[in-house]
C-alpha positions in Angstrom: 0.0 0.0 0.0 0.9 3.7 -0.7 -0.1 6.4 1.3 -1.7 7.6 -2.2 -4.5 4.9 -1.6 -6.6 3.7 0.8 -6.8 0.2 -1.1 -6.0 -2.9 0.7 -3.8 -3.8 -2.3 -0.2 -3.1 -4.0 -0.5 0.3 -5.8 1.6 -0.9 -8.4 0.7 -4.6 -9.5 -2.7 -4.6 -7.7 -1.7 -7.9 -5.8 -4.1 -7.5 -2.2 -2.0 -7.6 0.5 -0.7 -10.5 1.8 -0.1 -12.1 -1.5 3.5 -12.2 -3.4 3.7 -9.1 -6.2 3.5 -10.5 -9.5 6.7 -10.4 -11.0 7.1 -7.7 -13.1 6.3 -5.3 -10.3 8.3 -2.7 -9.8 8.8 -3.3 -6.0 10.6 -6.4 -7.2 14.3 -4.7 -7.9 17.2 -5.9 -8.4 21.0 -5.0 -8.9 22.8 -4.5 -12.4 26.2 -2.7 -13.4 25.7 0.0 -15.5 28.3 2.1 -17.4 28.2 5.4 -18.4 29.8 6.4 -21.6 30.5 10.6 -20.9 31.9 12.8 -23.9 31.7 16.2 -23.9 35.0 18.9 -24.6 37.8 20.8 -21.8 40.2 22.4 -22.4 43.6 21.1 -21.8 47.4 23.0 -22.9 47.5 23.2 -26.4 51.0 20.8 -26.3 49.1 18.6 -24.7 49.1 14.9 -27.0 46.7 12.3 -26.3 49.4 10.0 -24.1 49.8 13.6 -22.2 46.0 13.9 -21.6 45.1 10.4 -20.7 48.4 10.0 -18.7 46.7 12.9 -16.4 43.2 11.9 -15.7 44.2 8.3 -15.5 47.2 8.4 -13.6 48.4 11.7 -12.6 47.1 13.9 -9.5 43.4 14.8 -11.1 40.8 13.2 -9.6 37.9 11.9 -11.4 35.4 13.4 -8.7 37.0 17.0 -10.3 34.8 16.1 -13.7 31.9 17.1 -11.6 32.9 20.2 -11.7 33.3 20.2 -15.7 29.6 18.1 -16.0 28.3 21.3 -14.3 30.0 24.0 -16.4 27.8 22.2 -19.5 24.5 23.0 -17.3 25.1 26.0 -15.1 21.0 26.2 -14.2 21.4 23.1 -13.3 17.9 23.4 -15.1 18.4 20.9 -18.3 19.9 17.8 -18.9 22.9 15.9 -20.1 21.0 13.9 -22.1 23.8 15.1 -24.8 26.5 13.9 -23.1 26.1 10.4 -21.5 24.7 7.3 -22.7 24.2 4.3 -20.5 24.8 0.7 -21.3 24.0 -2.3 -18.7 27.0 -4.9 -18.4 25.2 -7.1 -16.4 22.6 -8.7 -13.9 24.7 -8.7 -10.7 22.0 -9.9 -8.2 19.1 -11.6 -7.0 15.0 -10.4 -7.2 14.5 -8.5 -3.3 11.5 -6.8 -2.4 11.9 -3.5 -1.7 8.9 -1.5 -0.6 10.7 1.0 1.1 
């Protein structure tokens, strides 16, 4: 039950309470990896090769968490998206069906 209804029943798979939620409700989760495929342009010195920039977010001082930074320089509202800079793929099904009604 959600607070949104009254019903003596699941609010999503209409199962009464009580009974198991049929399985393609949403309650049933479960845990994939996902990775996210980020492009989008900086600006780095202009001698700067590709071993020179790699070499320096891979294995230099900068820290990845810094390219929050850059992700919010491409939506300074913080109003749109970044729908045009990351696509998602799922590597795989890393766990089990849990009910999570929480």
């Amino acid at each position: 039950m959600r607070p949104a209804s009254d019903s003596e029943q699941c609010f999503y798979c209409k199962q009464p309470v009580g009974d198991c939620h049929k399985p393609d409700c949403v309650l049933i989760r479960k845990t994939v990896k996902i990775r996210a495929i980020i492009e989008y342009e900086v600006g780095v010195p202009h001698s700067w090769a590709k071993p020179d920039i790699e070499y320096h977010r891979n294995d230099g001082s900068w820290c990845a968490k810094n390219m929050l930074d850059e992700l919010k320089l491409l939506n300074p509202e913080g109003e749109g998206c970044l729908c045009d800079y990351v696509s998602f793929e799922c590597l795989s099904d890393t766990g089990q069906p849990k009910l999570d009604e929480t």
